[in-house]
DRENLUMTOR-722595 format. One record per residue (C-alpha): x, y, z; residue number from 1. Coordinates in nm, 3 decimals, decimal comma. Layout:
<rs>
X; Y; Z; NUM
...
</rs>
This chain:
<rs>
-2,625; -21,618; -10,490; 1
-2,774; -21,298; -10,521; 2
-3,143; -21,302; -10,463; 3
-3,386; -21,093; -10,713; 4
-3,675; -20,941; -10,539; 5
-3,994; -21,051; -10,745; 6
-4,211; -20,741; -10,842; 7
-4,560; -20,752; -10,951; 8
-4,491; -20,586; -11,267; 9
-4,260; -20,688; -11,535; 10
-4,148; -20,322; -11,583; 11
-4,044; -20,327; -11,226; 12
-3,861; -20,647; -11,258; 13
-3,676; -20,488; -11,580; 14
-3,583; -20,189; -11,381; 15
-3,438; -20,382; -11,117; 16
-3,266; -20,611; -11,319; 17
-3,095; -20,379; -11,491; 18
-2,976; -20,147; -11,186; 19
-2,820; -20,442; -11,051; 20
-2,585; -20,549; -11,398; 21
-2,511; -20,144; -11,427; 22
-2,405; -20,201; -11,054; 23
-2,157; -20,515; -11,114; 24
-2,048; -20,318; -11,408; 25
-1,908; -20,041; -11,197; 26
-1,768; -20,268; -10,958; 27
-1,550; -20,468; -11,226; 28
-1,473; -20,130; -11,369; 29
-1,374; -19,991; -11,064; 30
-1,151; -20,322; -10,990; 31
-1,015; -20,300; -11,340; 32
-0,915; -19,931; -11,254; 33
-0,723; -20,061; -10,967; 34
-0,568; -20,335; -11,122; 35
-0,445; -20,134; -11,430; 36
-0,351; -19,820; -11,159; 37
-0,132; -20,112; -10,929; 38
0,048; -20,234; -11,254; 39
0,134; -19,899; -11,425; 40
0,284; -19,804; -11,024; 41
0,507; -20,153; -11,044; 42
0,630; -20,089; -11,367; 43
0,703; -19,700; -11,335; 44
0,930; -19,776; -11,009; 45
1,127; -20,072; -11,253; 46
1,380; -20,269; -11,048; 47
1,439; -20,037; -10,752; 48
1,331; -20,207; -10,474; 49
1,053; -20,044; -10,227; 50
1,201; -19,934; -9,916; 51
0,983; -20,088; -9,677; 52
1,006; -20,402; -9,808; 53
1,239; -20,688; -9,689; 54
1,588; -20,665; -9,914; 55
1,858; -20,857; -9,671; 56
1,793; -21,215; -9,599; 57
1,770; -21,319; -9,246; 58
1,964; -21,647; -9,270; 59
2,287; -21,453; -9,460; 60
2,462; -21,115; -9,370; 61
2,586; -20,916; -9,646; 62
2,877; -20,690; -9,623; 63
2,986; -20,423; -9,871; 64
3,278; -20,207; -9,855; 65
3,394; -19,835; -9,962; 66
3,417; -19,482; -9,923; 67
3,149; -19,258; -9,822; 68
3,235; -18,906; -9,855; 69
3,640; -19,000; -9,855; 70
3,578; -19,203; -9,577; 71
3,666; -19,582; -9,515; 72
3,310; -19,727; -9,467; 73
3,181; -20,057; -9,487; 74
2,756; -20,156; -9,545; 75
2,654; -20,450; -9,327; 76
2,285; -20,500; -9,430; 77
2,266; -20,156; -9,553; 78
2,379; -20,021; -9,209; 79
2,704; -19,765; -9,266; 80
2,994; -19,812; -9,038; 81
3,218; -19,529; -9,032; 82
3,591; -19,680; -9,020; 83
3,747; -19,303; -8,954; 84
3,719; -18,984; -8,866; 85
3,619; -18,715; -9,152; 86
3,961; -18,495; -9,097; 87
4,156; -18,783; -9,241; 88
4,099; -18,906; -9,615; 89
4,086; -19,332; -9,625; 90
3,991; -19,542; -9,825; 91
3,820; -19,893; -9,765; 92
3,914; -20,131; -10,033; 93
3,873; -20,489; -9,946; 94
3,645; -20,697; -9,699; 95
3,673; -21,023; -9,542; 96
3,474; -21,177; -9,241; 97
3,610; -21,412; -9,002; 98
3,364; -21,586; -8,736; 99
3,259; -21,243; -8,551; 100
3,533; -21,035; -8,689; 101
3,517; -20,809; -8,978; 102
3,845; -20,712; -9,151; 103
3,860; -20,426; -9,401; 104
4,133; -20,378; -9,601; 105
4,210; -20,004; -9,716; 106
4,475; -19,692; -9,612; 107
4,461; -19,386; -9,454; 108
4,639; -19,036; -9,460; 109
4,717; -18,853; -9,152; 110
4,692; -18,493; -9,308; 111
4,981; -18,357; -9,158; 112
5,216; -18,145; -9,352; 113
5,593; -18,193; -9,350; 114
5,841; -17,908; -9,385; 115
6,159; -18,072; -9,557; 116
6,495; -17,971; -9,528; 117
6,653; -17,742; -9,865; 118
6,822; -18,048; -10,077; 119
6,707; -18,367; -9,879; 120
6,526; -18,635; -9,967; 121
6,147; -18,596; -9,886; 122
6,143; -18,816; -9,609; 123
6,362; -18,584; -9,358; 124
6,190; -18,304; -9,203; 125
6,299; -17,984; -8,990; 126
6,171; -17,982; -8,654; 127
6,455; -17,700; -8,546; 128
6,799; -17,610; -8,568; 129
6,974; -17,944; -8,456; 130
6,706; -18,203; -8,511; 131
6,566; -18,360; -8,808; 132
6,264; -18,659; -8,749; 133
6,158; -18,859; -9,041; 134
5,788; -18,763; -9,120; 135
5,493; -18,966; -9,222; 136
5,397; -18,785; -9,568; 137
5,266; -19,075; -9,780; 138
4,974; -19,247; -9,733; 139
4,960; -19,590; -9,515; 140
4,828; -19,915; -9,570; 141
4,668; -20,141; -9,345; 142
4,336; -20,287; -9,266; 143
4,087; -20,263; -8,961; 144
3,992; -20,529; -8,707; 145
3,616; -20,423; -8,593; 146
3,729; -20,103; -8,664; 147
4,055; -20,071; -8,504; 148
4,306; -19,980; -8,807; 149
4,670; -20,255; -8,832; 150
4,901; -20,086; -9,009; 151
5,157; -20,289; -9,268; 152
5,344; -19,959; -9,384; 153
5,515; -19,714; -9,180; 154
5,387; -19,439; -9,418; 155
5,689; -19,239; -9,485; 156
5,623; -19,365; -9,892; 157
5,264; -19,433; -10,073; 158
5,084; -19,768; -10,025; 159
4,800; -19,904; -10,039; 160
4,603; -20,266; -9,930; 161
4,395; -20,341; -10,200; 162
4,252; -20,706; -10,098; 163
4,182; -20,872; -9,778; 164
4,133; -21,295; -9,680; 165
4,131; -21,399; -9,360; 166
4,237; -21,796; -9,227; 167
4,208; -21,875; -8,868; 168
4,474; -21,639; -8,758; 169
4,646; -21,530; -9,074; 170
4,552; -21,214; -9,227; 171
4,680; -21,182; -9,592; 172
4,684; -20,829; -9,781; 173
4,773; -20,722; -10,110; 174
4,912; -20,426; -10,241; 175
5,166; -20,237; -10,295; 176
5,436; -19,966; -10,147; 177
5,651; -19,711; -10,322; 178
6,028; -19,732; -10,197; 179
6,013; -19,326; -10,270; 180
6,247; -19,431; -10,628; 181
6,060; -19,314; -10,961; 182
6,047; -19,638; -11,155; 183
6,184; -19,670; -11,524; 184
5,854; -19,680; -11,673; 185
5,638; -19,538; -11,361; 186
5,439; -19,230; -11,293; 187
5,516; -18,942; -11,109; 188
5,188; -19,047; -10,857; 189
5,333; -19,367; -10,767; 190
5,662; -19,346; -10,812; 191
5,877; -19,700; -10,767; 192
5,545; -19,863; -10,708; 193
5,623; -20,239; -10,629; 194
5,332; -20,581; -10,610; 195
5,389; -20,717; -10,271; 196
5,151; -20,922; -10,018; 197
5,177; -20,917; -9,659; 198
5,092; -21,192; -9,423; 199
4,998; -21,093; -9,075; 200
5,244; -20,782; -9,130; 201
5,539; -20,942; -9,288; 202
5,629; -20,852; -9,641; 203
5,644; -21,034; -9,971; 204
5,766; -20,855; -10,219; 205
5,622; -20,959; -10,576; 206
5,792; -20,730; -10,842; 207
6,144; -20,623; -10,819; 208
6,058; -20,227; -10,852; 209
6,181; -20,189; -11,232; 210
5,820; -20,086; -11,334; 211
5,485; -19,976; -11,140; 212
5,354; -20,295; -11,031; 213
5,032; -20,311; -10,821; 214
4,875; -20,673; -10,695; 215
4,469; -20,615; -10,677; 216
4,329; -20,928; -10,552; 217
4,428; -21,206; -10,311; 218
4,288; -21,583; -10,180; 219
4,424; -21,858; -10,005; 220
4,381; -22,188; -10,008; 221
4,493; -22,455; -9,775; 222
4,818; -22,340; -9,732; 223
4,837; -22,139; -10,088; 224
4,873; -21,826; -10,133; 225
4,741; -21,667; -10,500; 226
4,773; -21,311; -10,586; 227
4,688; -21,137; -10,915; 228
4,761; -20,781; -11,052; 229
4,956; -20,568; -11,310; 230
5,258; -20,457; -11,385; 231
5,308; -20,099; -11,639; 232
5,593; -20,173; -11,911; 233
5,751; -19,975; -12,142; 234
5,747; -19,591; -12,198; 235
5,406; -19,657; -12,236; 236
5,324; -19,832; -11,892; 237
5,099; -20,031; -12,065; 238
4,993; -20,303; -11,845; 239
5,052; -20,635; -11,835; 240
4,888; -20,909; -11,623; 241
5,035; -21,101; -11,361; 242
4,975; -21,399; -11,170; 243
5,156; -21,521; -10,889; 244
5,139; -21,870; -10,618; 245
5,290; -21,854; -10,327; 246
5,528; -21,543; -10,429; 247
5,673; -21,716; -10,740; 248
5,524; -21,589; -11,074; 249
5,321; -21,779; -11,324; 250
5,314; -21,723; -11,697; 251
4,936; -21,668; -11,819; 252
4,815; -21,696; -12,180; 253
4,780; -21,313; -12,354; 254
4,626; -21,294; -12,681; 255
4,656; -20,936; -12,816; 256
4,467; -21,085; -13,084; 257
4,174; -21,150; -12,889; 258
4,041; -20,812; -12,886; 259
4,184; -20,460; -13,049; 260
4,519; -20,654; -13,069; 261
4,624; -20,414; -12,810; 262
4,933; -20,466; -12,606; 263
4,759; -20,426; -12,271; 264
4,610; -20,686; -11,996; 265
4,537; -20,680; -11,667; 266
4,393; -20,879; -11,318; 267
4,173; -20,755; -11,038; 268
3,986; -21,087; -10,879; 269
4,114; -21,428; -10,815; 270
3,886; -21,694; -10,691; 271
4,006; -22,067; -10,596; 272
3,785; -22,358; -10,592; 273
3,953; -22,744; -10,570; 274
4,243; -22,731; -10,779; 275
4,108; -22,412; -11,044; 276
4,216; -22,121; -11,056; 277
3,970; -21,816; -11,151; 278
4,095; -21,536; -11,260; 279
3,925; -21,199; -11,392; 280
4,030; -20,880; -11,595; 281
4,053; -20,785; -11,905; 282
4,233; -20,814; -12,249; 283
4,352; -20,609; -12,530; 284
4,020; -20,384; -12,336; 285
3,791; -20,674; -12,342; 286
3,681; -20,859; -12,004; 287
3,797; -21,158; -11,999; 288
3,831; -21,480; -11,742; 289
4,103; -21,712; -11,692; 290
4,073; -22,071; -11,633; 291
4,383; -22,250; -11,527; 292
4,579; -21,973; -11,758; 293
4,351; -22,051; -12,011; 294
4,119; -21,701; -12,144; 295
3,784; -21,703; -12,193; 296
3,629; -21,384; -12,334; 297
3,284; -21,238; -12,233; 298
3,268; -20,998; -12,519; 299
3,322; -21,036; -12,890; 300
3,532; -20,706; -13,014; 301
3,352; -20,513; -13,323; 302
3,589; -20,413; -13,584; 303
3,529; -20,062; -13,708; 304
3,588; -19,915; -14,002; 305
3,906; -19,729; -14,134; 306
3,905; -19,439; -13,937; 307
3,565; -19,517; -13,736; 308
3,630; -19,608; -13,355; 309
3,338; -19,470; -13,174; 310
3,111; -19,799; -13,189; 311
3,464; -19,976; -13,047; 312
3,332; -20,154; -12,734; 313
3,619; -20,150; -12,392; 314
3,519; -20,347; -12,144; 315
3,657; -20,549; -11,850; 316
3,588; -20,780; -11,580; 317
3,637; -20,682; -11,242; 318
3,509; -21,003; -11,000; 319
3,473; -21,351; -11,021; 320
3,324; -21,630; -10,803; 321
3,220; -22,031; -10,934; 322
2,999; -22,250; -10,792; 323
2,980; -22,594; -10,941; 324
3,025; -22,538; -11,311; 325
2,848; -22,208; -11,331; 326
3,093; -21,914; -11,335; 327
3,008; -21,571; -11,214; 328
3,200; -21,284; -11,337; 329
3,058; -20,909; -11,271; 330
3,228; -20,606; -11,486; 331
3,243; -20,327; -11,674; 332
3,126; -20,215; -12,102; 333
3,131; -19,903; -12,263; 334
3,207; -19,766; -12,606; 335
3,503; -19,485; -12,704; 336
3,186; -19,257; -12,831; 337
3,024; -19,320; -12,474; 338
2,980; -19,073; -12,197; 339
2,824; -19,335; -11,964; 340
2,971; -19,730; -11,831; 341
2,737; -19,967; -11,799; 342
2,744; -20,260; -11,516; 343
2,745; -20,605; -11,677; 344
2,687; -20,925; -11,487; 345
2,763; -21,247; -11,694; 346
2,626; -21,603; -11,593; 347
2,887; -21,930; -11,792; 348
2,924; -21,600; -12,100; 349
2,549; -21,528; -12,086; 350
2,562; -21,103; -12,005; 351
2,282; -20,847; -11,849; 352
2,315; -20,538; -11,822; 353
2,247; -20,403; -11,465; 354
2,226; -20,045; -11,521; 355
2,173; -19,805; -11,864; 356
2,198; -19,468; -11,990; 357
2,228; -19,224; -11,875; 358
2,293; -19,382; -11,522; 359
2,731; -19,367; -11,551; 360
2,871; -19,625; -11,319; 361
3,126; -19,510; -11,117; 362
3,310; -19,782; -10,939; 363
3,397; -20,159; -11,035; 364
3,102; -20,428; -10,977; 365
3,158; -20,642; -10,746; 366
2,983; -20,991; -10,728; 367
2,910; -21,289; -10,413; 368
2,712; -21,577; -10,415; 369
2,364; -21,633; -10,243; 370
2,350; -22,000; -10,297; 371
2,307; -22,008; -10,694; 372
2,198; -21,647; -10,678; 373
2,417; -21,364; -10,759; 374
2,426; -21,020; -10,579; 375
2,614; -20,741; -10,694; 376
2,762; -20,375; -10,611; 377
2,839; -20,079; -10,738; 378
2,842; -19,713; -10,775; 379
2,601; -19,502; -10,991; 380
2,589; -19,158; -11,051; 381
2,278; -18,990; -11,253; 382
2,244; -18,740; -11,518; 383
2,332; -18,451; -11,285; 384
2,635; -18,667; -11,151; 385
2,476; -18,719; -10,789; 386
2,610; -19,075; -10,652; 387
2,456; -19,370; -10,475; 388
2,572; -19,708; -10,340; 389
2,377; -19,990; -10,468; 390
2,321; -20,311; -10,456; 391
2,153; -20,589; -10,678; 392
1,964; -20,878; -10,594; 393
1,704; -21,088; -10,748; 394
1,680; -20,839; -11,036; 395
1,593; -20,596; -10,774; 396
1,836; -20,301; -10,682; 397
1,810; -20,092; -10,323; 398
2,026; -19,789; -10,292; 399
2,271; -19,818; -9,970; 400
2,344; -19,421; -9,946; 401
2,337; -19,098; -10,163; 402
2,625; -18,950; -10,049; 403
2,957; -18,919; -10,285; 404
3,027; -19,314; -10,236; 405
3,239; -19,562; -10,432; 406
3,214; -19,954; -10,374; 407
3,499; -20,128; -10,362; 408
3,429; -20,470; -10,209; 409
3,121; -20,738; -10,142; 410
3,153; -21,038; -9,951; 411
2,794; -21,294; -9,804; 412
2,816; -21,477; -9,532; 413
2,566; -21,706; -9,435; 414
2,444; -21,806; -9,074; 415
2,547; -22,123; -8,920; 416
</rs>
């Protein structure tokens, strides 16, 4: 309690009085000064997390993979680990973690040019007068083991891993590999691109080479083996999804009424839990989830008018994880009038928007599960196109590196 000192004179106990309210005054005024200073600083730095304050959990690990300046990289806890050298372009596209093992999934040139003999196929090169060597000119696909690279292709044609699990021993990839053939319906860049997984090396081939055909995403369970992907058809190579257990393919439900009525679908996650299958893309260029072969979409398609397209929204999902009966899915949304792509996270169809203009995402999202939380990845690139890693959590987001990156793969694993 503060204690008034008693004056003799009233005028001197006014005087006193009142010094000490203009006193508290200041002091609430100066605490209100703080308080208002403190929450204009919060909400000017917005969801980016501070960096000295704890992002990564200590019971959990989290592990993020990509390219960092055209280099196979992978994040663990925002820590970059190099995967190659910088005189040879790779590419880190999956990531998978195994007891104290980390797998990355990816390929990887060897930047060595070949000198081909007049009228050959360009596989044979000239190393002199009498002898010709076959030459490694395309790029090579493979994965590392704690950093040591396993090739799958011999790299005389294109391939590439583009998904990584790992069971005890077994180390499933999927892909695909040109066989050097153009394809009926393929592109000059990929030639004869054909689907195929590979299981601890060996080959299964998914597509029979017609059209380009690449497989994007791959999980096991028990002894199961799902893969989903695409395959290009007709002059147009517009894609189709595909679905396939254990090497055989499975019909899945397209709508082309579901969306722009487009003839074009497609599949880049798969996630198995009990006897569902999960899997995510997107449809007539509207993300979209499949249950059991059954589509659910995440975005309602606006129907312009005659003539009108710009407000026409293309969007699609790019991961997928479930736990319990709440569904996950992480994606992409923009509009044909758009110059920037927006990251979308959606929660059983409820959707948030992760980023705005005129941030332009530049990479899939990519979504695991802390417990019922969700944490996501991506690229961004600002208005004068300069590129970060980030990551979300917790409505927070904390940049992994600023150098030209692109995510390409998120996976949590929690400590026993």
């Amino acid at each position: 309690m503060t204690k008034f000192i008693i004056l003799k004179d009233l005028k001197s106990n006014l005087r006193a009085f009142g010094a000490w309210i203009l006193k508290r005054m200041e002091t609430r005024h100066r605490i209100s000064v703080f308080l208002l200073t403190v929450l204009s600083f919060c909400s000017c730095n917005g969801q980016l997390a501070d960096k000295n304050s704890r992002f990564f959990d200590k019971d959990q690990d989290i592990y993020i993979a990509g390219d960092e300046n055209n280099t196979a990289t992978y994040w663990k806890n925002g820590e970059a680990v190099r995967l190659t050298d910088l005189n040879n372009f790779s590419h880190a596209s999956g990531i998978a973690v195994f007891g104290n093992d980390v797998y990355v999934s990816g390929y990887k040139t060897n930047n060595k040019d070949a000198v081909y003999e007049s009228g050959s196929s360009q596989h044979t090169v000239v190393t002199d007068s009498k002898n010709k060597v076959p030459q490694r000119n395309g790029t090579i696909a493979g994965y590392w083991k704690n950093k040591k690279f396993m090739d799958i292709t011999d790299g005389t044609v294109n391939a590439e891993a583009s998904s990584i699990a790992v069971i005890g021993n077994d180390v499933y990839v999927a892909g695909y590999e040109c066989d050097g053939q153009k394809a009926a319906s393929g592109s000059d860049d990929l030639n004869n691109a054909v689907a195929k997984y590979w299981r601890n090396g060996q080959p299964v081939v998914l597509t029979d080479g017609i059209n380009v055909a690449r497989a994007t995403s791959v999980a096991v369970k028990n002894s199961d083996v799902y893969v989903v992907g695409y395959e290009q058809l007709g002059q147009n190579q517009s894609k189709e999804l595909r679905y396939w257990k254990n090497g055989k393919r499975i019909n899945i439900k397209i709508d082309k009424n579901i969306g722009h009525g487009s003839d074009y679908s497609e599949a880049y996650s798969v996630f198995v839990v009990g006897n569902d299958v999960y899997i995510a893309g997107a449809e007539s260029g509207l993300a979209t989830y499949w249950k059991n072969g059954n589509p659910v979409k995440l975005i309602d398609p606006i129907k312009s008018q005659p003539g009108q397209v710009d407000n026409i929204i293309v969007s699609k999902a790019s991961s997928i994880v479930v736990n319990g009966t709440d569904v996950y899915v992480a994606g992409t949304q923009d509009t044909l009038a758009s110059m920037n792509t927006v990251a979308k996270f959606w929660k059983n169809g409820k959707p948030l928007s992760l980023t705005h203009a005129p941030e332009d995402l530049k990479s899939n999202v990519f979504i695991a599960l802390s417990g019922k939380n969700a944490c996501l990845a991506y690229s961004l690139a600002d208005k004068s196109d300069k590129r970060t890693a980030r990551i979300w959590k917790h409505g927070l987001t904390k940049i992994l590196s600023d150098k030209v990156t692109e995510v390409n793969a998120l996976v949590i694993v929690k400590h026993l």
